[in-house]
C-alpha positions in Angstrom: 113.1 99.5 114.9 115.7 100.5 112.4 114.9 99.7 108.8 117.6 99.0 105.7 116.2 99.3 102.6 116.9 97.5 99.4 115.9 98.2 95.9 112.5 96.5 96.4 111.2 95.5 99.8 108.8 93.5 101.2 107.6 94.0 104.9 105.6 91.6 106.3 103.0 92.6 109.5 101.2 91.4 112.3 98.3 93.2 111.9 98.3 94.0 115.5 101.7 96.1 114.8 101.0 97.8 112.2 100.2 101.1 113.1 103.9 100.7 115.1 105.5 99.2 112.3 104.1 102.0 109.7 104.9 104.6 112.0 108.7 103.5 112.4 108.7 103.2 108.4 107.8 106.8 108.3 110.0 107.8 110.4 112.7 106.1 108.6 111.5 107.8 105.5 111.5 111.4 106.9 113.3 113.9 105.2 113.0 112.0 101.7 110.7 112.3 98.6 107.7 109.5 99.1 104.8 108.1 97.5 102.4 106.9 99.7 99.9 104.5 98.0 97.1 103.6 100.7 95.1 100.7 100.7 94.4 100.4 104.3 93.8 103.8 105.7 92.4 107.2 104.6 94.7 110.3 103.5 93.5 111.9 106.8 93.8 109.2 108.9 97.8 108.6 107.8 98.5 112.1 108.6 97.1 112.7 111.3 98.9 109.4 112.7 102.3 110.5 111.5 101.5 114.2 113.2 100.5 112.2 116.3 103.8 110.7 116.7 105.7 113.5 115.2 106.8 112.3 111.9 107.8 115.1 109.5 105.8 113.9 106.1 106.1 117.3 103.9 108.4 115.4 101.2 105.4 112.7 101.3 102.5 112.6 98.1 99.6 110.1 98.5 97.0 108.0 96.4 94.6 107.0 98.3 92.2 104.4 97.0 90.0 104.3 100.1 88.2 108.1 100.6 87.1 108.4 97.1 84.9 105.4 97.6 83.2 106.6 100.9 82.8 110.6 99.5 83.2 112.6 96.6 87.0 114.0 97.2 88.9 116.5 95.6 92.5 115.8 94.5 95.1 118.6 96.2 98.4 119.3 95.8 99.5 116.4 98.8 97.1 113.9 97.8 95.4 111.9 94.8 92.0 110.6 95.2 91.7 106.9 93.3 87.8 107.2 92.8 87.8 103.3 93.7 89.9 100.7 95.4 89.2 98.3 92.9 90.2 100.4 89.8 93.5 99.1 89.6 93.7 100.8 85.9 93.2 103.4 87.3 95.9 103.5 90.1 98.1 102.0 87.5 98.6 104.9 85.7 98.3 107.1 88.4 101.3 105.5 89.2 103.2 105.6 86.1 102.3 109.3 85.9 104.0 110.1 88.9 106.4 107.8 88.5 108.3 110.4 86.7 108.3 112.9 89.8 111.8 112.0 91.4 110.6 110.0 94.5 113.0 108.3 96.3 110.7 105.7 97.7 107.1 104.3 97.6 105.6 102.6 100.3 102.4 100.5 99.0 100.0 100.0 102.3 99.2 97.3 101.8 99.3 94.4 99.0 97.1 92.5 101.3 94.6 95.2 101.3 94.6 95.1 97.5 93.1 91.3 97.3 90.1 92.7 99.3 89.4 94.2 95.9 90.2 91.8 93.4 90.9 88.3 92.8 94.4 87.1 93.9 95.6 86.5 90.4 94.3 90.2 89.3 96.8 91.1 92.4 99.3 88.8 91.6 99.6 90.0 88.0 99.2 94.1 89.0 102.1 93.7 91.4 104.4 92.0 89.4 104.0 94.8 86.7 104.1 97.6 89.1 107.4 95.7 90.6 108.9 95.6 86.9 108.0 99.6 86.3 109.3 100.4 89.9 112.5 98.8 89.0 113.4 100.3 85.7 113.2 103.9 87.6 116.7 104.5 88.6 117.2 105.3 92.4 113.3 104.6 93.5 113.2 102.2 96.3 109.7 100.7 96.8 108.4 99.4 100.2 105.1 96.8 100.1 103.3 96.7 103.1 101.8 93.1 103.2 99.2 92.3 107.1 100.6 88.5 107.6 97.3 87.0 107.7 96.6 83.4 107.2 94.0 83.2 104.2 96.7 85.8 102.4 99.6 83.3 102.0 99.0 82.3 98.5 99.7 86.4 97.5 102.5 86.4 100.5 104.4 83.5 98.7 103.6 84.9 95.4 105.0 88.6 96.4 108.1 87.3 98.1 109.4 86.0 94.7 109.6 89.5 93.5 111.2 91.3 96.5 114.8 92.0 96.7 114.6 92.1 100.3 111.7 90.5 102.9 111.3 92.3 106.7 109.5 89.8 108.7 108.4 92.3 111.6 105.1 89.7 112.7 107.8 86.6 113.3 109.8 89.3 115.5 106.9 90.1 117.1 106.1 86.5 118.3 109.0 86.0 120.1 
């Protein structure tokens, strides 16, 4: 599956694609500068999935909220450990920080994820200020992951509002 890209994008997931669906982002994405925020998988786990199906990642950096809550982790050079998923203050200005970095896209895994964490307004209110910071940053594409799940529709409908541009990969993959 060939992805185009707007300013800020919204891809919505059967959860049963989405190790297909993130793999085709990624390699979409190889060869450019990325911030990979993680929500739903481990540092580890997301590269050893993108060497699995060959996916060059060396232009990719990565926050990952989930490892620093199951073991004490050590920031490196590739990777960010947030110390909790929930610490959205936390990942907030982790964000801004590297906001500065020249990244030509980040790809937010997932928004979905995030509510697991903290209440839907909490996530409603932290995305459309990340969405507002992303934009300002001149030639930064953003991609949010969001699992189509039916007791997530509230923050679906709410996230749609903001994105430029909305992939529907789970209605493709009904028919």
């Amino acid at each position: 599956m060939g992805f185009k890209f707007d300013k800020t994008n919204l891809v919505l997931i059967h959860s049963l694609d989405y190790g297909k669906v993130t793999t085709d982002i990624g390699k979409s994405l190889s060869g450019k500068r990325v911030l990979y925020i993680s929500y739903n998988k481990t540092w580890p786990a997301i590269e050893e999935l993108f060497k699995n199906r060959k996916i060059s990642e060396k232009n990719f950096f990565y926050l990952d909220a989930i490892s620093g809550s199951m073991k004490k982790v050590n920031s490196s050079d590739r990777c960010y450990f947030l110390s909790s998923p929930s610490s959205l203050t936390e990942l907030s200005l982790a964000i801004k920080k590297i906001l500065n970095q020249e990244f030509d896209f980040i790809v937010f895994d997932s928004i979905t994820n995030l509510s697991t964490y903290n209440s839907n307004i909490i996530v409603e209110r932290f995305f459309s200020s990340l969405i507002n910071d992303m934009k300002s940053v001149e030639n930064l594409r953003s991609i949010f992951l969001v699992l189509d799940v039916e007791d997530q529709q509230q923050i679906i409908k709410k996230a749609q509002t903001y994105a430029d541009k909305v992939i529907d990969t789970a209605q493709k993959s009904n028919n």
